[in-house]
TORROZA-164202 format. One record per residue: residue number from 0; residue in three letters; x, y, z of N, C-alpha, C, O, CB in turn. Coordinates in Angstrom, 3 decimals. Glycine has a CB too. Layout:
BEGIN
 pos code      n_u      n_v      n_w     ca_u     ca_v     ca_w      c_u      c_v      c_w      o_u      o_v      o_w     cb_u     cb_v     cb_w
 NUM  ALA        X        Y        Z        X        Y        Z        X        Y        Z        X        Y        Z        X        Y        Z
...
END
This chain:
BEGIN
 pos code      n_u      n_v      n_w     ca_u     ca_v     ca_w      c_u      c_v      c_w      o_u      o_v      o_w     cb_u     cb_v     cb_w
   0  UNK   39.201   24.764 -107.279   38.384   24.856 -106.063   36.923   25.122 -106.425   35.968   24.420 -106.092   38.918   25.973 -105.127
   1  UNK   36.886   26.420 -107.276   35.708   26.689 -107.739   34.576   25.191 -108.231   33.427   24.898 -107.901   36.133   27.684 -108.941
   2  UNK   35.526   24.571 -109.087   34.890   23.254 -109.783   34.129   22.372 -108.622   32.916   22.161 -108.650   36.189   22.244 -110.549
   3  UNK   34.946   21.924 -107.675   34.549   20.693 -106.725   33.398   21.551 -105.401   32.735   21.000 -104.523   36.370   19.862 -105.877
   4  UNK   33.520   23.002 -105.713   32.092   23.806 -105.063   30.848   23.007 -105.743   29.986   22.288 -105.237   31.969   25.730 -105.574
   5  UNK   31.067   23.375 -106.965   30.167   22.687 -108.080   29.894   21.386 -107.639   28.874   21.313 -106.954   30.826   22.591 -109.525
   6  UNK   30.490   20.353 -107.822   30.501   19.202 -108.161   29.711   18.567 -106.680   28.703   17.862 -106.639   32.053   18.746 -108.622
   7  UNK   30.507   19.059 -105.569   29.595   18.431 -103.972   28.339   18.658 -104.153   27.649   17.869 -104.799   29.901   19.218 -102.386
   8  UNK   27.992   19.444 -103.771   26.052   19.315 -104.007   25.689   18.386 -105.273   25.077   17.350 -105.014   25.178   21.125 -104.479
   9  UNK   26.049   18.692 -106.790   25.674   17.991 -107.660   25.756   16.431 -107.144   24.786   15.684 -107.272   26.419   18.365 -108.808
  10  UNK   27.135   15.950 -106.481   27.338   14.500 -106.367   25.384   14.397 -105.325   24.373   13.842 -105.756   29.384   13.986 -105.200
  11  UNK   25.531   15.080 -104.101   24.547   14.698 -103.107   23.474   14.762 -103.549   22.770   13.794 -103.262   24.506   15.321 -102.028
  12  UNK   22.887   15.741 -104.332   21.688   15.615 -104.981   21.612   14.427 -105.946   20.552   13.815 -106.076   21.425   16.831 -105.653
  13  UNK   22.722   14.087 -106.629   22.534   12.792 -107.208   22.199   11.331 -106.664   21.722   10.381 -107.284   23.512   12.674 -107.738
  14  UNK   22.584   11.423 -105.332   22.456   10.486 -104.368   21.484   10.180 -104.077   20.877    9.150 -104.370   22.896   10.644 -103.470
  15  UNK   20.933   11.764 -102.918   19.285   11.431 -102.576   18.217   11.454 -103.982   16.993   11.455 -103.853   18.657   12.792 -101.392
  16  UNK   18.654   11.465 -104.824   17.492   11.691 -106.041   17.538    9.357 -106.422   16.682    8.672 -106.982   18.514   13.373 -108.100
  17  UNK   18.654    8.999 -105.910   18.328    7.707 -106.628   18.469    7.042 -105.014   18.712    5.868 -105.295   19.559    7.084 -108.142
  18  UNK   18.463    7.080 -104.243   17.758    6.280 -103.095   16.038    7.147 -102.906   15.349    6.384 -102.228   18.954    6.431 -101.387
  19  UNK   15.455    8.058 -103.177   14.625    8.420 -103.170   13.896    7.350 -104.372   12.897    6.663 -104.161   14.796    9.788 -103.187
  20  UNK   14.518    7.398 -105.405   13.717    6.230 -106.568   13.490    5.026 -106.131   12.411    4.448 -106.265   14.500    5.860 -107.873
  21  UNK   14.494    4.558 -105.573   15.218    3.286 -104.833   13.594    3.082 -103.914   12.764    2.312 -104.396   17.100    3.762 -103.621
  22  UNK   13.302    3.782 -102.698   12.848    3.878 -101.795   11.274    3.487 -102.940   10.614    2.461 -102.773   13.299    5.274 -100.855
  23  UNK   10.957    4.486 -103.977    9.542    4.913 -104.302    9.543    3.173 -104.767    8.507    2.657 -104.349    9.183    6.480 -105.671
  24  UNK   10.294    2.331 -105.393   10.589    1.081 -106.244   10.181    0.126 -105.387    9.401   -0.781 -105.677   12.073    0.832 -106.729
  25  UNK   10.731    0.322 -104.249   10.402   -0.791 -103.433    9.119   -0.840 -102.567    8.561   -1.841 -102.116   11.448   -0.953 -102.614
  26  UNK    8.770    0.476 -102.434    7.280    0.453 -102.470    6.050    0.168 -103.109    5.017   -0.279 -102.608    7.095    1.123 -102.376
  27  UNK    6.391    0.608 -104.744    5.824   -0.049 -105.580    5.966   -1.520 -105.549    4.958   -2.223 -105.627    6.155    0.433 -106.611
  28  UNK    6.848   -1.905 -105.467    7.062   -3.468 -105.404    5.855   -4.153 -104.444    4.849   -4.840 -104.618    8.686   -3.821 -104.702
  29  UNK    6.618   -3.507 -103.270    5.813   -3.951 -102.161    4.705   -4.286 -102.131    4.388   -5.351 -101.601    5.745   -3.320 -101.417
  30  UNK    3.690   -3.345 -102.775    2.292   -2.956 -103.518    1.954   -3.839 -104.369    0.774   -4.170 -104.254    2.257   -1.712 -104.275
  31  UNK    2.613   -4.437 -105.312    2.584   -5.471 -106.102    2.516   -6.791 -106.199    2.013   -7.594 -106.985    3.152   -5.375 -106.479
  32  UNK    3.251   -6.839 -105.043    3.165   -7.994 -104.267    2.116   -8.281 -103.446    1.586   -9.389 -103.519    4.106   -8.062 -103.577
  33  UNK    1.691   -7.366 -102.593    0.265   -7.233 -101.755   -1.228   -7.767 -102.496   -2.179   -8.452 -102.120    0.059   -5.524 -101.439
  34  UNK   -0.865   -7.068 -103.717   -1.602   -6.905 -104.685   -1.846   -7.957 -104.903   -2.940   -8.421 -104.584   -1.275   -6.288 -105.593
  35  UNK   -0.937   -8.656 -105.497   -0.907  -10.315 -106.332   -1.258  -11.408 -104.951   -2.291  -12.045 -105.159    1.168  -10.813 -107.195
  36  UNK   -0.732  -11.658 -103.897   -1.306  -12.080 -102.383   -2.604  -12.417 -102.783   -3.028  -13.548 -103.021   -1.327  -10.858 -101.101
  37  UNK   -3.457  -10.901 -102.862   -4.809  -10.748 -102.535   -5.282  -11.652 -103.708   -5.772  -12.725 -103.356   -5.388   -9.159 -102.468
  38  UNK   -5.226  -11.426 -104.909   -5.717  -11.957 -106.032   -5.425  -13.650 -105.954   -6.231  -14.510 -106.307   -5.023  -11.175 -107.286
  39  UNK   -4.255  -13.857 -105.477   -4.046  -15.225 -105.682   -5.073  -15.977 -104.330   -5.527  -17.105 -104.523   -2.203  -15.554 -105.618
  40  UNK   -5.327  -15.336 -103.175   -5.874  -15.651 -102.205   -7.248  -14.717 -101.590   -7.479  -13.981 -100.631   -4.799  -15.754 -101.437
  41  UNK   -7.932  -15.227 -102.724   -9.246  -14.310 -102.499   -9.636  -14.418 -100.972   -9.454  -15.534 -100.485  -10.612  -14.848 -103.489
  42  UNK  -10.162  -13.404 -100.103  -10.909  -13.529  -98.703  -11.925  -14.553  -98.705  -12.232  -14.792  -99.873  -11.618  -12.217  -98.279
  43  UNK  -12.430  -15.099  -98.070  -13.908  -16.098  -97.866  -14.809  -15.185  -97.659  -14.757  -14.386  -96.724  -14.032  -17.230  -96.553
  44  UNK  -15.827  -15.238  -98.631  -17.298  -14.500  -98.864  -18.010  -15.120  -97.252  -18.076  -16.323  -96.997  -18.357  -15.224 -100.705
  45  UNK  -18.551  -13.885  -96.186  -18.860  -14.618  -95.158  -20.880  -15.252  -95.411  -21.414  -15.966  -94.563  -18.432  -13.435  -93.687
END
């Protein structure tokens, strides 16, 4: 019993710690992509 006290939180913190990465990744991505957009499609100098 004692053990699986242990082990629940450890599992959940393991969880939100890699959809939290998950989440930061695809933001970065996102960013990267934005990024590359802009560069490939400079604005018109008015």
């Amino acid at each position: 019993m004692k053990e699986s006290m242990i082990m629940l939180p450890t599992m959940i913190w393991a969880t939100l710690v890699k959809k939290n990465l998950l989440d930061q990744s695809l933001e970065i991505t996102k960013d990267l992509i934005l990024a590359a957009a802009e560069l490939e499609d400079p604005p018109l100098a008015p």
